[in-house]
TORMARTOR-22367 format. One line per 3 residues: number of its first residue (from 1); for each residue x, y, z of C-alpha. Coordinates in Angstrom, 1 decimal. Example, Ala and Ser with C-alpha at 12.3 -4.5 7.8 and 13.67 -1.06 7.14 Angstrom:
1 = 12.3:-4.5:7.8 ~ 13.7:-1.1:7.1
// end
This chain:
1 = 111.2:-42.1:122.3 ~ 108.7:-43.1:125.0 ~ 110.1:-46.3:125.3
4 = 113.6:-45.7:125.3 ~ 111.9:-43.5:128.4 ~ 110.5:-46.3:129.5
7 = 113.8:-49.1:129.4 ~ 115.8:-46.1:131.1 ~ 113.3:-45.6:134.0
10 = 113.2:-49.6:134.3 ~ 117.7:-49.4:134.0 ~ 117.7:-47.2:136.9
13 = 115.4:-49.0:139.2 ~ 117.6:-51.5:138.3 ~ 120.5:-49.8:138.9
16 = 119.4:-48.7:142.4 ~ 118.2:-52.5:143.5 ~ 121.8:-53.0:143.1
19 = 123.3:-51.9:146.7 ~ 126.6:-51.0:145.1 ~ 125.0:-47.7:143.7
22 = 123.9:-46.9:146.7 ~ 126.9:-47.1:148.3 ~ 128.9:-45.1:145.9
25 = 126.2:-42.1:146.8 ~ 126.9:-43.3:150.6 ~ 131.0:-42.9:150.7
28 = 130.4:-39.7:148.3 ~ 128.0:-38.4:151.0 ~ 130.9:-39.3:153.5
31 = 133.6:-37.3:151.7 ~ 131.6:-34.6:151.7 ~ 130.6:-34.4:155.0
34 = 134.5:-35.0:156.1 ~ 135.6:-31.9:154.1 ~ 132.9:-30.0:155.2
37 = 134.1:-30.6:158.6 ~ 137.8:-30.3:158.0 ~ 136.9:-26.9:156.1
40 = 135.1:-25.8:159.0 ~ 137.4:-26.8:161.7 ~ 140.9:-25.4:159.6
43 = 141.7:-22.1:158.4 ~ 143.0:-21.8:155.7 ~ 146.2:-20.4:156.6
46 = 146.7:-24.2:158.3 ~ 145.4:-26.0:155.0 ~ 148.5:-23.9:153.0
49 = 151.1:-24.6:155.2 ~ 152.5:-27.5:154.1 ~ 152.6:-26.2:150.6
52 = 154.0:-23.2:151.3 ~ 157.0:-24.6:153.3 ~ 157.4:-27.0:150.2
55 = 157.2:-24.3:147.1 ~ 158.6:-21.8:149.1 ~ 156.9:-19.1:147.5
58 = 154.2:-16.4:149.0 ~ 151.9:-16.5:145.7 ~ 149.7:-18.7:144.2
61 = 149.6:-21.0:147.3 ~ 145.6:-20.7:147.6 ~ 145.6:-21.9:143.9
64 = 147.9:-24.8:145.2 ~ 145.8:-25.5:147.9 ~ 142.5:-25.7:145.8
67 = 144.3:-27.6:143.1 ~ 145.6:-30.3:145.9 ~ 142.6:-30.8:146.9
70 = 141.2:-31.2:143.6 ~ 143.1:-33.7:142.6 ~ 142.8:-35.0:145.8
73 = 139.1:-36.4:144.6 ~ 139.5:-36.7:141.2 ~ 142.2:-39.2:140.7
76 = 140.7:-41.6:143.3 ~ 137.2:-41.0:141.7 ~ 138.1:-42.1:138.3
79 = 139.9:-44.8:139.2 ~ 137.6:-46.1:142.1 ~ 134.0:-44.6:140.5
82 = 134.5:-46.6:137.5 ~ 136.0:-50.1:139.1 ~ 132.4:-49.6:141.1
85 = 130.4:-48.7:138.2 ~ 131.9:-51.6:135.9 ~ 131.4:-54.0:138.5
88 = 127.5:-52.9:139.0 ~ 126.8:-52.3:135.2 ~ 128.4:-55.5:134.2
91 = 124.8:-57.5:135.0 ~ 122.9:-55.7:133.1 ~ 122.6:-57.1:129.6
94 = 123.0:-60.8:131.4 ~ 120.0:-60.2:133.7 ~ 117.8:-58.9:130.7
97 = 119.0:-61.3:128.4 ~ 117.9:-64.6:131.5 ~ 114.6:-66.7:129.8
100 = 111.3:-65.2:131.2 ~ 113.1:-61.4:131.6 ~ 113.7:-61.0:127.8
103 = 110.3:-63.3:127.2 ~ 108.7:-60.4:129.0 ~ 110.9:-57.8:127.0
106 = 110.3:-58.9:123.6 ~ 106.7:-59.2:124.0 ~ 106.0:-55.1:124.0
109 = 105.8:-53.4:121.1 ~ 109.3:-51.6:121.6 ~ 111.9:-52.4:119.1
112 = 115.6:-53.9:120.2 ~ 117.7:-50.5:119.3 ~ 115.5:-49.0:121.3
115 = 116.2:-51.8:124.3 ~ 119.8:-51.2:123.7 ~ 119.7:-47.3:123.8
118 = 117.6:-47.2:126.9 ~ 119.9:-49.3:128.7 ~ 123.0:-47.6:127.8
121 = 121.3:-43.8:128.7 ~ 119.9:-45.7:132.2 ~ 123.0:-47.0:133.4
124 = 124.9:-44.2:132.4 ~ 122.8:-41.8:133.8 ~ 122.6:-43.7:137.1
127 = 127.1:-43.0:137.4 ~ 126.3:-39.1:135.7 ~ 124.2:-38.4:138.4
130 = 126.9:-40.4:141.3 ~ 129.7:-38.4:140.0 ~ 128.0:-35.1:139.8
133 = 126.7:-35.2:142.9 ~ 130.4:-35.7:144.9 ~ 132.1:-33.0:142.2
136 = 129.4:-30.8:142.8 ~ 129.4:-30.9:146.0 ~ 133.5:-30.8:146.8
139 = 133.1:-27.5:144.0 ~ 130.7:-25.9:146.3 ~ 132.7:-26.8:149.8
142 = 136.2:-25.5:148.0 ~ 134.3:-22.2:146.6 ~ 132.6:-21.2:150.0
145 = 135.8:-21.8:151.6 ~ 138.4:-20.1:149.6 ~ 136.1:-17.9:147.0
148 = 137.6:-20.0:144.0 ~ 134.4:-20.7:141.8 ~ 136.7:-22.3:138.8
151 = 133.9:-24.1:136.6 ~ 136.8:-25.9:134.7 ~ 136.4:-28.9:138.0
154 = 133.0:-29.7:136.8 ~ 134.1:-30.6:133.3 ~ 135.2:-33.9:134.9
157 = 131.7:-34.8:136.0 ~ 131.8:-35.2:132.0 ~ 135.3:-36.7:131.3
160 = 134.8:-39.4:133.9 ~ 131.2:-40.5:132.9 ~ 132.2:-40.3:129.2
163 = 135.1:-43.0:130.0 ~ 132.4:-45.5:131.6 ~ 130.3:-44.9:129.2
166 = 132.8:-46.0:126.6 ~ 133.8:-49.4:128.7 ~ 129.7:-49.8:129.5
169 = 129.1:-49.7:125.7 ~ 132.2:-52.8:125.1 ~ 130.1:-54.4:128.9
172 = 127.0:-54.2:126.4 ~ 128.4:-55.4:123.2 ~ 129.8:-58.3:125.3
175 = 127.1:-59.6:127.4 ~ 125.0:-59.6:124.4 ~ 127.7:-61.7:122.5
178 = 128.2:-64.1:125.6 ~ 125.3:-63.3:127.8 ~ 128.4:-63.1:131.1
181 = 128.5:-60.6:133.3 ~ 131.9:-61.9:134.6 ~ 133.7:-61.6:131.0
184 = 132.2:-58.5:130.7 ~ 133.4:-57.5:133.8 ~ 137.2:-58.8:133.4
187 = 137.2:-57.7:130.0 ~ 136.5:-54.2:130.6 ~ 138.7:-54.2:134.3
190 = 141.6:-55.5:131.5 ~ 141.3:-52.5:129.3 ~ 141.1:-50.0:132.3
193 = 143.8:-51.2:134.5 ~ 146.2:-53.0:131.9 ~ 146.3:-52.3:128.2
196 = 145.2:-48.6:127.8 ~ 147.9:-48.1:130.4 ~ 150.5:-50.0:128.7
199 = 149.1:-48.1:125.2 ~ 149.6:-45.0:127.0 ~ 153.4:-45.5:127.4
202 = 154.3:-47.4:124.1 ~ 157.1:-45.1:123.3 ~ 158.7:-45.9:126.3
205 = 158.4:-49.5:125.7 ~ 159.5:-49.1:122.0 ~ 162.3:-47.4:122.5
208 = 163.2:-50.8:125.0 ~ 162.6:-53.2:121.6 ~ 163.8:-52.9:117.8
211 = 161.0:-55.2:117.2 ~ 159.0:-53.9:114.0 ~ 156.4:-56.4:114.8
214 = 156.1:-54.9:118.4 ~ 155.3:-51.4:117.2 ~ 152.7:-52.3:114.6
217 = 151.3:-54.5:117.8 ~ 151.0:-51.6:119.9 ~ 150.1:-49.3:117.3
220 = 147.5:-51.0:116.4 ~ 145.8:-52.0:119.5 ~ 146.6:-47.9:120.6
223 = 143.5:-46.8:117.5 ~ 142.0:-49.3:118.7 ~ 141.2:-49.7:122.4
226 = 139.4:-47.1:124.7 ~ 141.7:-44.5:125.7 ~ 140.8:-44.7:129.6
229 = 144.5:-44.1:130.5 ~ 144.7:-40.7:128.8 ~ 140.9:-39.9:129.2
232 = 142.2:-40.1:133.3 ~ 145.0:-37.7:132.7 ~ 142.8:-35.3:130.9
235 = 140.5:-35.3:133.4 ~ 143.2:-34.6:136.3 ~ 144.2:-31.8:133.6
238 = 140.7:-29.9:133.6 ~ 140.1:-30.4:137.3 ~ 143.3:-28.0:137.7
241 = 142.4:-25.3:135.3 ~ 144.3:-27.2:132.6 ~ 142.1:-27.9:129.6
244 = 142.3:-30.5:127.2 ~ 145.2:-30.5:124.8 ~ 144.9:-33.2:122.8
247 = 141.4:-34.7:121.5 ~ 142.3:-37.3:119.8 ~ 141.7:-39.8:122.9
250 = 138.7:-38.3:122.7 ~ 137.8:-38.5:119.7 ~ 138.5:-42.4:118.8
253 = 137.1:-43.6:122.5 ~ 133.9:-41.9:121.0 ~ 134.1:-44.1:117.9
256 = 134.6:-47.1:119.8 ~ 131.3:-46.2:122.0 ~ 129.7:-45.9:118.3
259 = 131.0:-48.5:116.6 ~ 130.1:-50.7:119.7 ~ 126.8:-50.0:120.3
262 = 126.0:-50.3:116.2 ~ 127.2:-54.3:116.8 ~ 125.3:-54.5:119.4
265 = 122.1:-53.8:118.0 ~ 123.1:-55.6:115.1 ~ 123.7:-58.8:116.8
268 = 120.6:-58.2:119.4 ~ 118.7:-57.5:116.3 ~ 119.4:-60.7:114.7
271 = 119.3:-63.3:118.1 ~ 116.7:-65.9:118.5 ~ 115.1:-65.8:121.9
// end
């Protein structure tokens, strides 16, 4: 256990040489500051007046206010938080696996699961902490503002660092198979931003095409690629108040982190260096 301690501590130093980190905590810091401001300077009666001409309706506007605003931060922070997290987690495995680093590596008496596990805990811990911090800190600005303390927003501290941990275990698996933080990269930018959203609207497509072939394509590739598409949607969900309704994204993207790091280690065990 020590050294998986030890590989996260080193992860995170890491992490935090890398500027990118930093600057993720920088523009949250930003945000926060800018809606502290604009909470400060704007009633609220001003912040629900645009919804209120638009829904025409004297109740629940505060909820729709807070809900705006929710979504406001989440949607961008999914999508952007992760395209900066992939892009700084991507080195990782390549830097470790560069001759002298792994040299070094190898020579302590830790074994290679244990490498593996304290890199994915470091790097996802290093987003964990980036995500909390802006969610937590938008949760406190909307509560002091309009006394709405709904804990359901900080569920998608959780939903958002559970989808990059799911795409950080595929950057892992890959830059151990090919030792490139680029293909690691692209790989994981094509699942996010092309095929789990194509996935996510199959029945639209198939109901385009007769093609038998076509639906056992997509069907297959839907069990089998990370549901980031649907894991964004169900964090958009919970931010509101919503909840989850369906697991299953879930529950599959958690056997693809699984099932990814097991090859990892499996291959890492068995690689000359």
């Amino acid at each position: 256990m020590n050294n998986i301690i030890e590989i996260t501590k080193q992860t995170i130093r890491e992490a935090f040489a890398r500027k990118i980190f930093i600057m993720f905590a920088g523009v949250s810091s930003l945000v926060l500051i800018l809606f502290a401001i604009t909470f400060a300077a704007v009633g609220i009666d001003d912040l629900s007046g645009s919804i209120q001409v638009q829904s025409n309706r004297d109740t629940g506007i505060m909820y729709e206010v807070v809900g705006a605003i929710k979504l406001f931060i989440v949607v961008p922070l999914f999508g952007g938080g992760l395209f900066l997290s992939i892009f700084s987690a991507s080195s990782f495995i390549p830097n470790m696996l560069e001759k002298g680093n792994i040299d070094v590596l190898l020579s302590k008496p830790i074994s290679r699961s244990q490498i593996i596990f304290g890199k994915f805990i470091g790097g996802t811990g290093v987003v964990f902490v980036n995500i909390a911090y802006l969610v937590l800190g938008i949760w406190l600005l909307i509560g002091l503002k309009f006394s709405v303390w709904d804990a359901s927003f900080l569920l998608s501290i959780f939903t958002i660092t559970f989808a990059f941990a799911v795409l950080y275990s595929l950057i892992i698996l890959i830059g151990i198979i090919s030792q490139s933080s680029i293909l690691a990269m692209m790989l994981s930018y094509l699942i996010f931003f092309i095929l789990s959203p194509i996935l996510d609207i199959r029945d639209k497509i198939m109901m385009l095409s007769d093609s038998k072939v076509l639906e056992i394509v997509l069907e297959g590739f839907y069990y089998i690629v990370p549901k980031t598409s649907e894991l964004g949607t169900i964090t958009s969900n919970i931010a509101v108040g919503g909840g989850i309704y369906d697991y299953q994204p879930i529950f599959t993207s958690a056997v693809f982190l699984i099932l990814s790091l097991a090859l990892s280690i499996i291959i890492f065990s068995k690689k000359d260096y």
